[in-house]
Each structure stands twice: as C-alpha cells, then as structure tokens.
C-alpha positions as CSV (number, residue, x, y, z in Angstrom):
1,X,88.4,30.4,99.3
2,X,89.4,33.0,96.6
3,X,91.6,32.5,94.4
4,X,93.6,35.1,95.9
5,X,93.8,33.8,99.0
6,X,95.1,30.2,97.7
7,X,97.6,32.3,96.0
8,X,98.8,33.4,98.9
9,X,98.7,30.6,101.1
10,X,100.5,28.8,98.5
11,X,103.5,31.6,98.6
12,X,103.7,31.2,102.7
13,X,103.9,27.2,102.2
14,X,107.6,28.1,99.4
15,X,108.5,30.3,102.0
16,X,107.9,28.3,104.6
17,X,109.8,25.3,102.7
18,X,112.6,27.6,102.1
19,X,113.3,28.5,105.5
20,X,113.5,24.8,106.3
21,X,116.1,24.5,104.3
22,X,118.1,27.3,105.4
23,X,117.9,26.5,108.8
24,X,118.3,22.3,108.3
25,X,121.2,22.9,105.8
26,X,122.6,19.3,105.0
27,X,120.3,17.9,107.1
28,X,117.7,18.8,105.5
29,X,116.4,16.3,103.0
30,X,116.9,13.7,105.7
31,X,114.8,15.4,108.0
32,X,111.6,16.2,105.1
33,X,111.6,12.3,104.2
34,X,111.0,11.3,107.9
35,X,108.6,13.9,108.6
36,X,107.0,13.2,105.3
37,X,107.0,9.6,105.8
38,X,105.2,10.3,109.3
39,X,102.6,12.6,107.0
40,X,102.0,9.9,104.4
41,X,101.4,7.4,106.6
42,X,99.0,9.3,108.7
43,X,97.2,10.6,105.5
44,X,97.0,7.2,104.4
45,X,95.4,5.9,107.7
46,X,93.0,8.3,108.1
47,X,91.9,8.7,104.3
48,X,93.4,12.6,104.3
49,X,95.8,14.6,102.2
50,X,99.2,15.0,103.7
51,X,98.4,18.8,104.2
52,X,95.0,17.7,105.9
53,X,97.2,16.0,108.1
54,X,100.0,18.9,108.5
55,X,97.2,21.5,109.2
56,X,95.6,19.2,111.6
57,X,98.9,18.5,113.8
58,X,100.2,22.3,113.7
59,X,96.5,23.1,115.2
60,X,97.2,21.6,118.1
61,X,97.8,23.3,121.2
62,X,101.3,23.7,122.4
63,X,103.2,22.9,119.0
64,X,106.5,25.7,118.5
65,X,106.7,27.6,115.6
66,X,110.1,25.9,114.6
67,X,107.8,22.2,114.5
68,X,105.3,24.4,112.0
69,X,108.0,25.3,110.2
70,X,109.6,21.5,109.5
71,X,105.8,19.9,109.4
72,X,104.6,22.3,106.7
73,X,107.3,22.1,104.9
74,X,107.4,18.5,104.8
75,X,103.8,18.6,103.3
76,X,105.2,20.9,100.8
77,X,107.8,18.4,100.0
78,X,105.3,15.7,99.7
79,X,103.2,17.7,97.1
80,X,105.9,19.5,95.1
81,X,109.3,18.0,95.6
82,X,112.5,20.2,95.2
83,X,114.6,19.6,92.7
C-alpha cells in the first residue's frame, strides 16, 4: 500500500469518526466505549488489531452503512482517542 493511499484511508477513518459524533451527539462516547470494548476483546481473542477486527465485521454481508459508520469509528477511538 502506498503511502498515499494510507493517507487517505487514514482521512476517511477522521471523517468517519467525525460523523459519529455528529450523529450520536451526547451519546456518543457511551456508545464508542461499548463498541470498542466489543473490538478489544475480539482483537484480543483472536490475536488481531482492533481495526483487523473492525474491517473484518463491516465485510460481512448484510451490515448497514450507519453500523460501518459506529464500528469504524470505534476502532478509530481505540487507536487515537479524542480529546
């Protein structure tokens, strides 16, 4: 992977983190410690990093773009907390 390309894949994952906060408001650092819990342990289990794990579940069939949105985010979180 180019540089370029992590660059950018970096800026979608802020973005990505900043609509989850928009949209969760107040709500929102309550919902990115459960979710990031869930990732955590997961990553933990299966010997993974938390985005491993993040990329892995938004793979699957049948997950909505909204559940991307709060699962990326949380691995996000988990990496670079906001302040």
């Amino acid at each position: 992977m180019t540089s370029e390309t992590q660059v950018r894949m970096t800026a979608k994952l802020y973005e990505m983190r900043d609509s989850a906060k928009m949209l969760l408001g107040d709500k929102y650092e309550e919902h990115m410690a459960l979710n990031g819990k869930i990732l955590q342990d997961t990553a933990t289990r299966d010997k993974k990093t938390p985005l491993e794990i993040a990329i892995k579940v938004c793979t699957k069939p049948g997950i909505g773009a909204i559940e991307v949105l709060f699962i990326m985010a949380a691995a996000v979180e988990l990496l670079e907390p906001s302040k």
